[in-house]
N, C-alpha and C positions, 0 to 999 in steps of 0.2 A: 525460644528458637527464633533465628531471626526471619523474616519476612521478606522474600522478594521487591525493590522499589516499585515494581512493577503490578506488583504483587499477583499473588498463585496462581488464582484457579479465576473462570469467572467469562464472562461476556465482556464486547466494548462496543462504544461508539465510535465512529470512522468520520476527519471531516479531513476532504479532498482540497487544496484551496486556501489552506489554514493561515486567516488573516490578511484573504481577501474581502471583498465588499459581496462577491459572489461565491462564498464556502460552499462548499457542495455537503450536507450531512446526509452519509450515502444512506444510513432508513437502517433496517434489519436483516439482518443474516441470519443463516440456520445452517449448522455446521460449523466447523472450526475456522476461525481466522488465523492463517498462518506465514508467519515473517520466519524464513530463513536466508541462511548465509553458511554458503559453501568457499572453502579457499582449496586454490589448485597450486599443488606443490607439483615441480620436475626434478624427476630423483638426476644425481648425479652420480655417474657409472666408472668404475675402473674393469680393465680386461682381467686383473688379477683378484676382484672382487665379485666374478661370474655376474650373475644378473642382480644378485644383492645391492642396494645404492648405498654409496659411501656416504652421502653429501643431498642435500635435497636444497633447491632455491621455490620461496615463494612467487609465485608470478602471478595472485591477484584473487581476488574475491568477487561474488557476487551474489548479490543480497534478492531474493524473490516475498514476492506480500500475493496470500490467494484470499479471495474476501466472499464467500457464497452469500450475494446479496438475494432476500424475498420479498415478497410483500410492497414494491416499491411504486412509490408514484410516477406521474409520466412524465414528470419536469426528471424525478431522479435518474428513471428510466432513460431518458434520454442522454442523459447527462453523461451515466458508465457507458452505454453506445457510442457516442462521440456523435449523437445523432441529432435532430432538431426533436421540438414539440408539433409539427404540424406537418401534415403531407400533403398537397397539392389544396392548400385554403382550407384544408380542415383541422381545426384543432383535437387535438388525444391519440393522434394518426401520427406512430413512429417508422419513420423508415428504417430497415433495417439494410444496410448499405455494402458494399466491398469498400474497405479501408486500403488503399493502398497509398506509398509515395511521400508519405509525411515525413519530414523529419520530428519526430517527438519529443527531443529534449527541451527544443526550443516554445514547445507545451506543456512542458511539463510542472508541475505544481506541487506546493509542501503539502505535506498529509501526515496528519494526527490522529494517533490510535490513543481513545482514553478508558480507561478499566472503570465496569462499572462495580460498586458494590452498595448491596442493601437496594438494588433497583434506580441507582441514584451516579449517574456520571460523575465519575473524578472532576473535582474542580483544584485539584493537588497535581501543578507541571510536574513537580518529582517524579509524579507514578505515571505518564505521558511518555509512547516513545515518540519519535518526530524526526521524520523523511525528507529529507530537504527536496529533492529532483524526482517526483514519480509522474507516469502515466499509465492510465486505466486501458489495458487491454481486453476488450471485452470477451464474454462468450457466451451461450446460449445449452441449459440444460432443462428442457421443459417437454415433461413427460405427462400426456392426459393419460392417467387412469383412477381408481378411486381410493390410491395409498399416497401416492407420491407427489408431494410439494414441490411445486416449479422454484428452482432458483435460477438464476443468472453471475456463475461464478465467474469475475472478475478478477483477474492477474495484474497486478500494478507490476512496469517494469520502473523498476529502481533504478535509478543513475547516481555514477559518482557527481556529484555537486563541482561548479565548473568556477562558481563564486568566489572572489578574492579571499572574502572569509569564511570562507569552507571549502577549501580547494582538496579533494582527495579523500573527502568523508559522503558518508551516506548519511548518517543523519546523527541522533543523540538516542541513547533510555535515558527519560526525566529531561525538564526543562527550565531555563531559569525559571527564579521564582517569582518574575514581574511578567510571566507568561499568562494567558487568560484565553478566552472564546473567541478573541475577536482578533487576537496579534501577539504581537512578542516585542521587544524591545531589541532595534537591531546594532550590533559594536559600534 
């Protein structure tokens, strides 16, 4: 049976950044990492076809990535916050801030999701998806009591890619194959 490029079941490593000098490798998660895409159709209607739609046009897609990151350092920490490492001269001191007013896209950064198996990160671009335009929206779920593991679920908004050479994509499943840790070879 054939195998997903992606393949099936399993954990991944997330690096924010991918093939900057500053990649962000956002640490560990707990819970499902989830990339969806939804497309919105607008039916198209006749009076002699009651509310039934004759005709449907697509008018557009949008691609969501949810990431329940744990266990993270404060450099990482900061990092899905859109926050600094230090608050008023003290280092490990994140602020936790109101975002408002940014434009994002003009922030926004490639991000690579790699499958791990056998405990051992893909080093196969094939089995890599890869986001050309996202940004880390963060959030805060952090509950004291003596069951429940704080995570910090992060919502990456996805952009369509604005780039000559990738005008109107969100990103790729799999990657060429002179793709690596550190960059990609660009057209």
């Amino acid at each position: 049976m054939p195998i997903s490029p992606i393949l099936d079941k399993g954990p991944c490593e997330i690096v924010w950044g991918y093939g900057e000098s500053d990649a962000a490798y956002l640490g560990k998660t707990l819970g499902a990492v989830k990339l969806g895409m939804e497309t919105a159709a607008s039916d198209i209607n006749e009076d002699q076809a009651g509310d039934a739609a004759v005709d449907a046009v697509l008018t557009g897609s949008a691609l969501t990535l949810e990431v329940p990151l744990t266990r993270l350092s404060v450099v990482q920490l900061a990092r899905v916050l859109n926050s600094v490492e230090s608050y008023l001269g003290e280092p490990d001191i994140i602020p936790i801030a109101n975002q408002i007013g940014c434009s994002l896209y003009s922030m926004a950064k490639e991000l690579v999701i790699k499958p791990l198996c056998g405990n051992v990160i893909s080093t196969d671009p094939k089995t890599w998806v890869r986001l050309f335009k996202t940004y880390p929206v963060a959030g805060l779920d952090l509950t004291w009591d003596k069951d429940t593991q704080r995570i910090f679920p992060v919502k990456f908004k996805v952009f369509l890619s604005q780039e000559s050479y990738q005008v109107g994509l969100y990103g790729t499943i799999g990657m060429e194959s002179g793709a690596s840790g550190l960059g990609w070879p660009l057209p």
